[in-house]
C-alpha positions, 0 to 999 in steps of 0.5 A: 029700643036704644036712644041711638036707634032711629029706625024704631018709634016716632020720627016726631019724637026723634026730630024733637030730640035732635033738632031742638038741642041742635037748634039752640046750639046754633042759636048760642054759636050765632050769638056769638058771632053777633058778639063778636059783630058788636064789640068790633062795631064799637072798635070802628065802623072799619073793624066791622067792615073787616069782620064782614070782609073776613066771613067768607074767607074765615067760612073755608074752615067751616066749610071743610069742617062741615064737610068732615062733620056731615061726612062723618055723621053720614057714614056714621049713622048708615053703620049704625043702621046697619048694627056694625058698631065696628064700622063705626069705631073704625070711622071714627078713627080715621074722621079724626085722623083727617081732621088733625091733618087738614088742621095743621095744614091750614095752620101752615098756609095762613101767612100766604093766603090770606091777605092776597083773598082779602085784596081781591075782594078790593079791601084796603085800608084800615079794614083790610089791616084789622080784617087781616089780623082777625082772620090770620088768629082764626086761622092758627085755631083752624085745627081746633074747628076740625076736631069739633065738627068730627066729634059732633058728627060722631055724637049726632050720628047718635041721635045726640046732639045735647053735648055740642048744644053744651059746648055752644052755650058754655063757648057763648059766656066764655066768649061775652066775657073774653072778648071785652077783656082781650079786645080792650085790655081790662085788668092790664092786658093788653088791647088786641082789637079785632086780634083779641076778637079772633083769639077769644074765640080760638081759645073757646074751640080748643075747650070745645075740643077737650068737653067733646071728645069727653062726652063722646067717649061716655057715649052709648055706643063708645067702646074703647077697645072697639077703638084701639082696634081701628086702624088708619086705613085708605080705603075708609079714608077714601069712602070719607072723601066721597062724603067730604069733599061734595059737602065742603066743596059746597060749603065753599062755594057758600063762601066764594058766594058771600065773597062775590057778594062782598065784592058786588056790595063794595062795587055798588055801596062801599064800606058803610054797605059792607057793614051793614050787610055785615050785620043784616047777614047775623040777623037772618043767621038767627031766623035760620037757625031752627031750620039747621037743626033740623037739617041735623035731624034728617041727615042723622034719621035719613042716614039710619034708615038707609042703613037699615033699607028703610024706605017709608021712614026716609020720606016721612022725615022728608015732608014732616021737616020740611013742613015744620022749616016752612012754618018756622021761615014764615013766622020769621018773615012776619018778625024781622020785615017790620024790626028791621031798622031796629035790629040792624041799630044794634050792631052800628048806629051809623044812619047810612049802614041802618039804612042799607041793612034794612033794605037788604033784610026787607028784600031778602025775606023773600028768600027766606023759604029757599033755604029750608027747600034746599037745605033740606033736600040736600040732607036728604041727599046726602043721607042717601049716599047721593052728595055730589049734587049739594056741591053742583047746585052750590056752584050754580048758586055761586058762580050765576052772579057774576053775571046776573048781579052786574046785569041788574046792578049795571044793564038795568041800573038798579045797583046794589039792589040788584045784588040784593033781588039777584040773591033772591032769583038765584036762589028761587031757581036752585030750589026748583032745579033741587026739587026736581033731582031729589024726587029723581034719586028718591023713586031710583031708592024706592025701586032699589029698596022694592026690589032687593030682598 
């Protein structure tokens, strides 16, 4: 059996091998971001504020990134369940393509859009000037972002996720040592601040894009010219966008959720409670993060074994990650629930934001299984070719609190704990209503798979 062959052997195994370097990837990508929290907690309470306020707004590039990367991880592994290493070649042709446009597009658009989205979320001030000149830097790096969730959908598709993994631990140290030299000005450079933040990491993604793309053409199935004989094509483009676009828009309304949710926390608590939830976010950020890896894992075993019309295999990946995601979020309620105030003191020592931090931690722990449900089935979904479903359920999640937070925060005067209790009901209701969708579209493929010879 070949490395990349995820019909054959134990799915275990292959689970192991995927989630794990996966896992430890986004354990190094999320200490980064807790860096980045730390140096402009240490600016100013108003430089954190700004990060805060610019997470949902910096989030549309990981949204389209991601949207790109899960697309062209699906598709990737359905032509490798299908043996159809040409298939392959030709997407990743035409992912790469798509990435390098929507890049440079973003590029363009940065002066124009970004300032008017921080001022709707009622940002001024200083942390809407040092929020603004963050994200704007982040953006000009925009194209960078894409071409690495690409090449990671390629190599995951494989089964592969060591090189991505390399690229996050190696991003972590580059970044722990150009952060502090380029946000205060060590050794004569100049003192960026929040910009300096912003640029360090922008300087991480393009070595991420050069190390990738290297570790993807040395790949097992890589084949050069296999490459050169892929061309730009509409109709591979469009199978993508069928892919792209549910999961980004998804992912978007991830976004217009925290840009919601930020708008809520400065209504109900100010600036002090933006930080701190802020800072709470990059903590349950790293409880999550055993539980991204396996979304990868499923979506790339899933992937394959529809190729392959693999039915058994589809399920059993289903319940084995699910059962591990479950006993991963219990063991993180039990840890943060009581080192709350303690980790929250890390990132701002500020009294008010420990406080408001450790409510929101210890409230949102209840919400902390919802995740691996949904992510889970999601991946699931998409590996079956059923994406559209991710980006209904995400604007469920996303648009339902602009009624429900002012109901609970206002009707019945709980104020920002409304916000807080309304993120926990919200998402208990999706996980119910994606539970029973999948198992829907699960006995549709059984029938389908049963019946075709």
């Amino acid at each position: 059996m070949k490395k990349y062959d995820l019909t054959e052997g134990s799915i275990l195994s292959h689970v192991q091998a995927i989630a794990i370097p996966a896992s430890v990837g986004f354990f190094f990508n999320t200490m980064f971001n807790v860096v980045d929290s730390i140096y402009a907690g240490q600016l100013s309470t108003d430089a954190l504020a700004g990060l805060s306020l610019s997470f949902p707004i910096f989030f549309l590039i990981i949204a389209i990134g991601s949207g790109i990367g899960n697309g062209t991880s699906t598709l990737s592994a359905i032509a490798i369940g299908k043996k159809d290493i040409q298939e392959y070649h030709q997407l990743a042709r035409n992912s790469l393509i798509m990435a390098l446009i929507v890049g440079v597009a973003l590029i363009f658009l940065a002066p124009f859009i970004i300032e008017p989205l921080f001022r709707l979320t009622g940002a001024e001030g200083a942390s809407l000037a040092l929020g603004v000149a963050y994200t704007q830097t982040i953006f000009y790096g925009s194209l960078f972002f894409l071409l690495n969730f690409a090449l990671n959908g390629l190599l995951a598709s494989q089964g592969n996720t060591k090189p991505y993994r390399n690229y996050l631990i190696i991003g972590f140290f580059m970044n722990l040592i150009l952060d502090p030299l380029l946000i205060f000005g060590w050794f004569g450079l100049p003192a960026l601040g929040t910009v300096g933040v912003a640029l360090a990491t922008v300087i991480v993604q393009f070595f991420g894009t050069i190390y990738l793309a290297y570790r993807w053409t040395k790949s097992e199935l890589f084949d050069l010219n296999m490459l050169k004989t892929a061309f730009a094509s509409l109709s591979t483009i469009k199978e993508l966008m069928k892919q792209v676009i549910p999961s980004s828009l998804n992912s978007a309304t991830i976004a217009l959720g925290i840009f919601i949710i930020n708008y809520y926390v400065l209504f109900y608590g100010g600036s002090q409670t933006i930080a701190a939830y802020g800072a709470a976010v990059r903590i349950e950020q790293l409880v999550l993060l055993p539980t991204l890896g396996l979304n990868v894992a499923v979506l790339s075993i899933v992937g394959q074994n529809f190729g392959a019309g693999n039915f058994e295999r589809i399920m059993q990946a289903r319940a084995l990650v699910t059962k591990v995601g479950v006993m991963i979020m219990l063991f993180g309620v039990v840890v943060i629930y009581p080192a709350s105030p303690y980790l929250i003191q890390i990132f701002n020592g500020d009294s008010v934001v420990i406080s408001a931090g450790t409510t929101y931690l210890r409230i949102e722990v209840f919400a902390f299984l919802t995740y691996v449900f949904l992510n889970m089935n999601i991946s699931v979904l998409q590996g079956i070719k059923k994406p559209n479903f991710a980006l209904w359920i995400g604007m469920f999640r996303q648009f339902l609190p602009f009624v429900l937070f002012y109901f609970l925060g206002t009707t019945l005067n709980m104020g920002i704990l409304g916000v807080w209790w309304g993120i926990v009901i919200i998402n208990w209701t999706a996980v119910g209503i994606t539970m029973l969708y999948t198992k829907s579209q699960l006995k549709k493929l059984e029938l389908r798979m049963s019946t075709t010879p």
